[in-house]
C-alpha positions as CSV (number, residue, x, y, z in Angstrom):
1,X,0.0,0.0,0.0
2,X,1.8,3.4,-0.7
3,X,1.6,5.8,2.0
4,X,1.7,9.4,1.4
5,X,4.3,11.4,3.7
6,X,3.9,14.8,3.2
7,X,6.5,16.2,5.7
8,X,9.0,13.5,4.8
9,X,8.9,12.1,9.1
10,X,8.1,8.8,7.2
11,X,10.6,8.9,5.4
12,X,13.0,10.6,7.8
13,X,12.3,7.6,10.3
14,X,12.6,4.6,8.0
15,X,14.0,5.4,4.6
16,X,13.0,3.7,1.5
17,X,14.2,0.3,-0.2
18,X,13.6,-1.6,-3.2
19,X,11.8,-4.8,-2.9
20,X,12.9,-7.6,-1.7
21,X,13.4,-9.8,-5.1
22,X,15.4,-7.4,-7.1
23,X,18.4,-8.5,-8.9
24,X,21.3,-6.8,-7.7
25,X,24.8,-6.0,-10.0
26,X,27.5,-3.8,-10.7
27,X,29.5,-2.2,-13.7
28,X,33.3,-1.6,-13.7
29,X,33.4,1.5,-16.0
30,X,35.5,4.7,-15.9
31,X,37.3,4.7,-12.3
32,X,33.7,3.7,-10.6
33,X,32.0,0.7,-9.5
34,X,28.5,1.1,-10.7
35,X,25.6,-0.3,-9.1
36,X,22.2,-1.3,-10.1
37,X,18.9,-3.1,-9.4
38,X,16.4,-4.5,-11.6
39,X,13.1,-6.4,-11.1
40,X,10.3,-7.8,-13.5
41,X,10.5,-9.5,-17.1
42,X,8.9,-6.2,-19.2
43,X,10.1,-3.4,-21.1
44,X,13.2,-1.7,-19.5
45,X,12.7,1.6,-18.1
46,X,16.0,3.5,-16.2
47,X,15.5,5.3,-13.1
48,X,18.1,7.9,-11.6
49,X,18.0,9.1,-8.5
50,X,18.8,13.0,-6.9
51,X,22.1,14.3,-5.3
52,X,22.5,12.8,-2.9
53,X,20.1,10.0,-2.7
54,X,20.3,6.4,-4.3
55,X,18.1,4.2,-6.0
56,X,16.1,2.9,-3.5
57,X,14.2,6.6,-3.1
58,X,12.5,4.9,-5.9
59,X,11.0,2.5,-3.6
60,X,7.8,4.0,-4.0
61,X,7.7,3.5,-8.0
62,X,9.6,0.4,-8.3
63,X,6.7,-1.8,-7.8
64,X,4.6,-0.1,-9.4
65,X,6.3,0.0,-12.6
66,X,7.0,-3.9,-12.4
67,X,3.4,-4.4,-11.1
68,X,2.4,-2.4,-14.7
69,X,4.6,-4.9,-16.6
70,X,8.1,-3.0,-17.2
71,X,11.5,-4.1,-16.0
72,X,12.7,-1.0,-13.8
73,X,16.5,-0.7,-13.5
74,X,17.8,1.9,-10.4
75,X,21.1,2.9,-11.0
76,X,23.2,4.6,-8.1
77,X,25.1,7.5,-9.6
78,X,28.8,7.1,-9.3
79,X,29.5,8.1,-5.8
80,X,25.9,8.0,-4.2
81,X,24.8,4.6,-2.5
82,X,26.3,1.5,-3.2
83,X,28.4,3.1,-6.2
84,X,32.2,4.2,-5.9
85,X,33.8,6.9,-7.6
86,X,37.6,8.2,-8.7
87,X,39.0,11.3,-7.7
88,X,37.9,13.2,-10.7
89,X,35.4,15.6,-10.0
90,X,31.7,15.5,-10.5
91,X,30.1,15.6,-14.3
92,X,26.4,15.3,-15.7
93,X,28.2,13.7,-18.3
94,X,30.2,11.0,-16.4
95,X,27.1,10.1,-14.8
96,X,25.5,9.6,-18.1
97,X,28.6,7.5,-19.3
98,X,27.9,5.1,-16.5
99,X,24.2,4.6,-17.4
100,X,25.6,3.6,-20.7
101,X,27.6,1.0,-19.3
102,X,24.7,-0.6,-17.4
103,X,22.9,-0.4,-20.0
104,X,25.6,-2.2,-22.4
105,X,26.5,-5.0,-19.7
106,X,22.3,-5.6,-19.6
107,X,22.2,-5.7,-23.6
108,X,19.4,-2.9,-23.3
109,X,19.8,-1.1,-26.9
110,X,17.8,1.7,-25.9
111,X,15.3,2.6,-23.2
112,X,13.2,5.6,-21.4
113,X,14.6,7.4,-18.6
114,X,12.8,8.6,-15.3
115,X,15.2,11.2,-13.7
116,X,14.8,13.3,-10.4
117,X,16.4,16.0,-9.6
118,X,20.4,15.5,-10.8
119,X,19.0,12.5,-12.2
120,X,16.8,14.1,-14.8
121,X,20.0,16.7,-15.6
122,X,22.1,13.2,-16.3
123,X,18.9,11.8,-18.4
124,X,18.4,14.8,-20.6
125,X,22.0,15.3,-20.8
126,X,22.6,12.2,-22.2
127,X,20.0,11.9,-24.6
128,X,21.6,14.8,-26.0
129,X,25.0,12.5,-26.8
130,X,23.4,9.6,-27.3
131,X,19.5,9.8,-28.5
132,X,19.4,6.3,-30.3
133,X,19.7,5.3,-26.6
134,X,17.2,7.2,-24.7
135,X,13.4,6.8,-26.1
136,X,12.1,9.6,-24.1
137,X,12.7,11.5,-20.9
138,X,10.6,12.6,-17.6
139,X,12.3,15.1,-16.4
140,X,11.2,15.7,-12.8
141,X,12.8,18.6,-11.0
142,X,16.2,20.3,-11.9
143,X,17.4,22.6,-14.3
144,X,19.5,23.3,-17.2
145,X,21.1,26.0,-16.5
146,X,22.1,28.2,-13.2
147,X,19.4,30.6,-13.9
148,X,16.4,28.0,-13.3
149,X,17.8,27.6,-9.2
150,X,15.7,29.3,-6.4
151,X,17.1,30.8,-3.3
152,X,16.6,28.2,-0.5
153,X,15.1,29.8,2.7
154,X,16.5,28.1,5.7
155,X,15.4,26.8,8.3
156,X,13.5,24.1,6.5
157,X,12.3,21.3,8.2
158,X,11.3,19.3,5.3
159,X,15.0,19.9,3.7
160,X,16.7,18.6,6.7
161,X,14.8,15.5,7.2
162,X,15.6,14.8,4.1
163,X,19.6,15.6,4.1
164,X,19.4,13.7,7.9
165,X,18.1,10.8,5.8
166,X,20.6,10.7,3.4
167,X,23.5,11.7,5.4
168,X,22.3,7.6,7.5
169,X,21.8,5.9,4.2
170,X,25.5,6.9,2.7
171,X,26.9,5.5,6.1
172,X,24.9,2.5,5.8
173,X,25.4,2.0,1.8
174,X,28.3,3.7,1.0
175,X,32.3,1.8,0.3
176,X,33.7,5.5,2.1
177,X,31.0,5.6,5.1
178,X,33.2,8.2,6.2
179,X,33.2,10.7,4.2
180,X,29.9,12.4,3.9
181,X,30.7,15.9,4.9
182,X,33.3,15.8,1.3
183,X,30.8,13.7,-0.8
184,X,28.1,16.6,-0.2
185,X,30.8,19.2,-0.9
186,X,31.6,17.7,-4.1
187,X,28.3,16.7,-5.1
188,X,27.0,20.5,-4.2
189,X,29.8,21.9,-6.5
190,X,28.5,20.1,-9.3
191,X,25.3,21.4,-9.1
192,X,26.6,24.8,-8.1
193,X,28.4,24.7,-11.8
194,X,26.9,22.4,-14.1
195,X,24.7,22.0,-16.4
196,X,24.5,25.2,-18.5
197,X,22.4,24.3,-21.7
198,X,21.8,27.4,-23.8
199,X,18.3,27.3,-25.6
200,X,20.2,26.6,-29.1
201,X,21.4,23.8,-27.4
202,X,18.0,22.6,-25.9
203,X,17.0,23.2,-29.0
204,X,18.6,20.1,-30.6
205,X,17.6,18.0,-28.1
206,X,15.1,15.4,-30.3
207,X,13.7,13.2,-28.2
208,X,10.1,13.6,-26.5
209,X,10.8,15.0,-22.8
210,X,7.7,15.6,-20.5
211,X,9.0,18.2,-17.6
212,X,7.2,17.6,-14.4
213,X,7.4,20.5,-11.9
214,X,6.1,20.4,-8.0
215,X,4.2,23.1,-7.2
216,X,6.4,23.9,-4.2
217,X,9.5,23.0,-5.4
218,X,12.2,23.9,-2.8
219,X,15.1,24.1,-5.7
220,X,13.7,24.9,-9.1
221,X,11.7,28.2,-10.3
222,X,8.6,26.8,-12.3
223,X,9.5,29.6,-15.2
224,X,12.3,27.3,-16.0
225,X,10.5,24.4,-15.8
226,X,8.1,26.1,-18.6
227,X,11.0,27.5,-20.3
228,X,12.0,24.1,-20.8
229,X,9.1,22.8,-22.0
230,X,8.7,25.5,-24.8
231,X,12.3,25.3,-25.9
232,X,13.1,21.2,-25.7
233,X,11.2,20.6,-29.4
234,X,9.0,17.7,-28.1
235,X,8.3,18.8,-25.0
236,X,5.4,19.6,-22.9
237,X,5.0,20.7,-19.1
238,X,3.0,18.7,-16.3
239,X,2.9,20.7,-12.7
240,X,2.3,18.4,-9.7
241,X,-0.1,20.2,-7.2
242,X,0.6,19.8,-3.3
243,X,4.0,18.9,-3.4
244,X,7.8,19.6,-3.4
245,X,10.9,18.6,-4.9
246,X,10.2,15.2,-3.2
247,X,7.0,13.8,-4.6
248,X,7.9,10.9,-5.3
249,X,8.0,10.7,-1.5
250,X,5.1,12.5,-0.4
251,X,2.4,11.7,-3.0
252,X,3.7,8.4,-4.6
253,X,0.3,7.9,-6.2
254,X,0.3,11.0,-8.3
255,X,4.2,10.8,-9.2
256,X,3.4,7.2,-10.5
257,X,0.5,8.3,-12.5
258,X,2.5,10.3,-14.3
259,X,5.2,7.8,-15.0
260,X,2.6,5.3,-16.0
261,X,1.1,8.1,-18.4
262,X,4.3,8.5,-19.9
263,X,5.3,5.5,-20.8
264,X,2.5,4.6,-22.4
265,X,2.9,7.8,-24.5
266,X,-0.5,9.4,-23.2
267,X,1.3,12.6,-22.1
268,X,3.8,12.6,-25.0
269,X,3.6,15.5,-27.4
């Protein structure tokens, strides 16, 4: 049964995790140890996490995917989770370049990409090099250049349950338990940076892309979100009422209705 948890204490408390039959693996590619978990016999369908996070914040759309008859792969970005990472630092584009090799070791030719946050940057991104790969993108909550990025208010209770959950989950998961205070540095420096997409640049992005924007979103302004939906050539915007950057978390039901629209190419323009 998914449970809604608005103010994230669910989630704060107990943390998510994929179910228990999954198929667990891992890629050697490019100085990092790859991880990734896959479940059901159907169509493929990649999901990539936030900063941050790992895949099993998908915990809440995992089943339901399978349950619908795809075969949804989490993939923990290089560094995040159960995933290593070299010294180099943090790139959109390495990330993407890790999906690939997933993707190669699994013999998946091409497949649709579900991305949150940092996830949906490292989708779009890599549709961009390599659109035979990527059928289509949902990109749920980031932006594509440093002008799309809101000015977080602090305190925020909702924020910090969320980082005290994550900052548990990399001790627990991660192969440098340690280090969390550098991993967040390094991580936030990325996104302090990266990406920065002109609109030309959008503009050549072929590959249909449906931008999902919380109405509260903590991070992202919603005129980016629209921005991106009139610029990307197949695009078109969806705005979640009710939530935040997290809803995936908070309103599971909705998120996944949106997925399970996607994919079957109801909300694709």
């Amino acid at each position: 049964m998914l449970i809604d948890d608005d103010d994230l204490t669910h989630f704060e408390a107990h943390g998510l995790a994929l179910p228990d039959d999954v198929e667990r693996g891992h890629v050697d590619t490019d100085g990092a140890r790859i991880a990734y978990a896959a479940t059901g016999s159907g169509a493929s369908v990649i999901l990539l996490h936030g900063g941050l996070g790992h895949g099993g914040n998908w915990g809440k759309q995992v089943p339901a995917l399978r349950d619908a008859g795809y075969r949804p792969i989490v993939i923990d970005s290089r560094g995040h989770g159960r995933s290593t990472r070299d010294a180099r630092p943090y790139r959109y584009e390495h990330m993407g370049d890790d999906v690939l090799a997933v993707m190669n070791a699994l013999g998946i030719a091409a497949a649709p990409i579900i991305g949150w946050s940092d996830g949906a940057c490292t989708g779009l991104i890599l549709a961009d090099r390599h659109p035979a790969r990527v059928t289509r993108v949902l990109y749920f909550g980031c932006n594509m250049d440093s002008s799309g990025t809101l000015d977080i208010t602090w305190p925020n209770a909702l924020l910090e349950r969320c980082f005290a959950r994550h900052k548990r989950d990399y001790a627990a998961l991660s192969a440098t338990p340690d280090e969390f205070e550098a991993f967040v540095e390094a991580v936030s420096l990325m996104e302090r940076t990266q990406p920065e997409y002109s609109a030309d640049a959008l503009a050549n992005i072929d590959v249909p892309v449906l931008v999902v924007h919380s109405e509260h979103d903590e991070f992202i302004k919603h005129a980016h979100a629209a921005y991106l939906a009139r610029t990307l050539p197949r695009a078109r915007l969806a705005v979640l009422p009710g939530v935040s950057h997290f809803a995936p978390l908070q309103r599971p039901a909705l998120f996944n209705r949106h997925v399970l629209d996607f994919l079957s190419g109801a909300s694709i323009p």
